[in-house]
C-alpha positions as CSV (number, residue, x, y, z in Angstrom):
1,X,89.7,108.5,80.1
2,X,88.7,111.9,79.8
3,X,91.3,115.1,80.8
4,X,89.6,115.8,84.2
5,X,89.9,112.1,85.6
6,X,93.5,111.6,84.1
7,X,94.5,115.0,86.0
8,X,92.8,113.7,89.1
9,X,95.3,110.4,88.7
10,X,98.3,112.9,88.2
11,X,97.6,114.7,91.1
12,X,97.0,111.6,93.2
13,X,100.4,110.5,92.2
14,X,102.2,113.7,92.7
15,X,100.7,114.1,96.1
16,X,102.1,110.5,96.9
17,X,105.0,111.3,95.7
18,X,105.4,114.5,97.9
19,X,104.0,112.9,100.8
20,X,106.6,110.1,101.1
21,X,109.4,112.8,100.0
22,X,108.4,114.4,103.0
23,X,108.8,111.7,105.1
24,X,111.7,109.7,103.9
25,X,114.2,112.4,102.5
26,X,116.3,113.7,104.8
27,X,117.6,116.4,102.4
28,X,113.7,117.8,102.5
29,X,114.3,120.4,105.6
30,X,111.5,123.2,106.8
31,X,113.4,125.8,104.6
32,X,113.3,123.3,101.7
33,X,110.2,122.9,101.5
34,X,108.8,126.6,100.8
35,X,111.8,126.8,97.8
36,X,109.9,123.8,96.4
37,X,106.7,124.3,96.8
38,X,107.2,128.1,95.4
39,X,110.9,128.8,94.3
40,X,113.7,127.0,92.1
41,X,116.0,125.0,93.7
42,X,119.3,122.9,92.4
43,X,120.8,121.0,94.6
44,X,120.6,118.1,96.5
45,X,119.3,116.4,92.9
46,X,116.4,114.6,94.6
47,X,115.3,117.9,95.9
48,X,115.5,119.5,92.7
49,X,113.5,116.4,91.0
50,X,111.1,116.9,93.3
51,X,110.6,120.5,92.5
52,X,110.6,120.2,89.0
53,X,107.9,117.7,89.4
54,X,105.7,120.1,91.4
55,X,106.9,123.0,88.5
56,X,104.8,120.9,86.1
57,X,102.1,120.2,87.7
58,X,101.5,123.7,88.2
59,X,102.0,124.5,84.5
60,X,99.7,121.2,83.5
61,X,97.1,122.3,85.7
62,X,96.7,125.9,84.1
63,X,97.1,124.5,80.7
64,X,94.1,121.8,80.9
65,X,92.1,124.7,82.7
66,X,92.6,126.7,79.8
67,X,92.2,123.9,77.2
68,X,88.6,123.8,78.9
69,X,87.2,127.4,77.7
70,X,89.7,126.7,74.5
71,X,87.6,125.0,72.5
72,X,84.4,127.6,72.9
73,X,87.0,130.6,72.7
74,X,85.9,132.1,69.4
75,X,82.4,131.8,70.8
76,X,83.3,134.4,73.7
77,X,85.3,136.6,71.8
78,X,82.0,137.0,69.5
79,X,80.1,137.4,72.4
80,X,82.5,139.8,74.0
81,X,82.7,137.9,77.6
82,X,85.2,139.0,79.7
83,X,87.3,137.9,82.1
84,X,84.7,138.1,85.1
85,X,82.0,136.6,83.0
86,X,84.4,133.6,81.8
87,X,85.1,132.6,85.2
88,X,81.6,132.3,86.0
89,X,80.7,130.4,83.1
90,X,83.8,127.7,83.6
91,X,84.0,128.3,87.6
92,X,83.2,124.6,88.2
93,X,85.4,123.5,85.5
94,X,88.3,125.5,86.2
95,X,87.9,125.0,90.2
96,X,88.0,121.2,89.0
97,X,92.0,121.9,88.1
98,X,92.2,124.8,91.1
99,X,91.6,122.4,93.7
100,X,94.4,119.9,92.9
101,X,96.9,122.7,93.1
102,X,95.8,124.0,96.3
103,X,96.0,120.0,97.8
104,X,99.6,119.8,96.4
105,X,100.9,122.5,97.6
106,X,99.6,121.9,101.2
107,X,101.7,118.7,101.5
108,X,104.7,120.8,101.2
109,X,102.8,123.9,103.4
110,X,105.8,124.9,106.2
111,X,104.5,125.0,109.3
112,X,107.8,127.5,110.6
113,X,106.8,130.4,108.5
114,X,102.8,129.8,107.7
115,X,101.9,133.1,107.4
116,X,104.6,133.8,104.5
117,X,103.7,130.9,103.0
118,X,99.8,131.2,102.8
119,X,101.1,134.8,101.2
120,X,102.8,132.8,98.8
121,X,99.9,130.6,97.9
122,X,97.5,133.0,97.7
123,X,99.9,134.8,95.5
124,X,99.8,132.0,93.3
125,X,96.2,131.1,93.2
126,X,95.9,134.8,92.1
127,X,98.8,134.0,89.1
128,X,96.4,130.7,88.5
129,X,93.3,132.6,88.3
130,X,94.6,135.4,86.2
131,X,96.3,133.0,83.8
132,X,93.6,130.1,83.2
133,X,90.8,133.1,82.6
134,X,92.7,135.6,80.7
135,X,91.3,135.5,77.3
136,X,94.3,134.9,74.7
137,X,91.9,134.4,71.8
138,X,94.3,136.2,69.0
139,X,97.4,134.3,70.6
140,X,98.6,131.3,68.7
141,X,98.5,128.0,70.7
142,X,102.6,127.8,71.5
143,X,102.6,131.2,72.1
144,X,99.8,130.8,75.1
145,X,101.6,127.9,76.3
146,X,105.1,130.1,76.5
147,X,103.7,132.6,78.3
148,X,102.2,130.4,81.2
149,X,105.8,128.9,80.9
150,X,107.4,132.1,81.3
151,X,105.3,133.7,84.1
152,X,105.1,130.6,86.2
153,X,109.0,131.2,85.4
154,X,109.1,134.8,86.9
155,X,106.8,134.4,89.6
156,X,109.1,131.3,91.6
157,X,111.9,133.4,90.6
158,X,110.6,136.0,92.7
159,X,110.2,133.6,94.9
């Protein structure tokens, strides 16, 4: 099974997940939802779970969209693409991952405060852009996936 059909599976499952979280947790309020779609949140557990669940897919989804261009990243570097020209050689590749985000994090969209929230999300589709085409070429591996670790970290912080 190749990476973009097993990511398709993940996000199938995660939007299953969120959809019947939604509808059978009573925990899961209109406030709730924006902290975990977009923020940290610690209590109730089950809440937390599901957040940490949604925290991972976002960091999985940047690091297979990265893993793409990974394998051909010497070849840019010699080439001298940029950021601008790396997105429009992997745009259908990386909107392959983009999409899947966008989908999961409408099943928790709050329809209370929909304009801050579509701020929000296009705040983080911005973060998602930035980091899956940034080229990291002279960064090792660990330290690549430790700074997509950290900023997705900082940005629901800010949250």
């Amino acid at each position: 099974m190749n990476r973009r059909r097993g990511f398709w599976i993940y996000a199938f499952i995660t939007a299953l997940i969120l959809f019947l979280a939604r509808i059978n947790l009573p925990e899961l309020t209109l406030n709730k939802m924006q902290v975990v779609n977009f923020g940290l949140i610690s209590r109730p557990l089950r809440v937390a779970l599901l957040n940490a669940n949604v925290i991972f897919f976002d960091y999985a989804s940047i690091i297979f969209a990265r893993s793409e261009a990974d394998s051909i990243e010497s070849f840019l570097h010699f080439r001298k693409v940029g950021f601008v020209k790396r997105w429009k050689a992997f745009d259908k590749n990386f909107f392959e991952y983009l999409i899947p985000v966008i989908i999961i994090h409408m099943f928790l969209y709050n329809s209370r405060n929909w304009i801050i929230s579509l701020e929000i999300l296009a705040g983080f589709i911005i973060m998602w852009i930035v980091l899956v085409g940034l080229p990291m070429y002279r960064l090792p591996n660990w330290i690549r996936y430790v700074l997509v670790a950290v900023v997705i970290g900082i940005f629901r912080v800010l949250v």
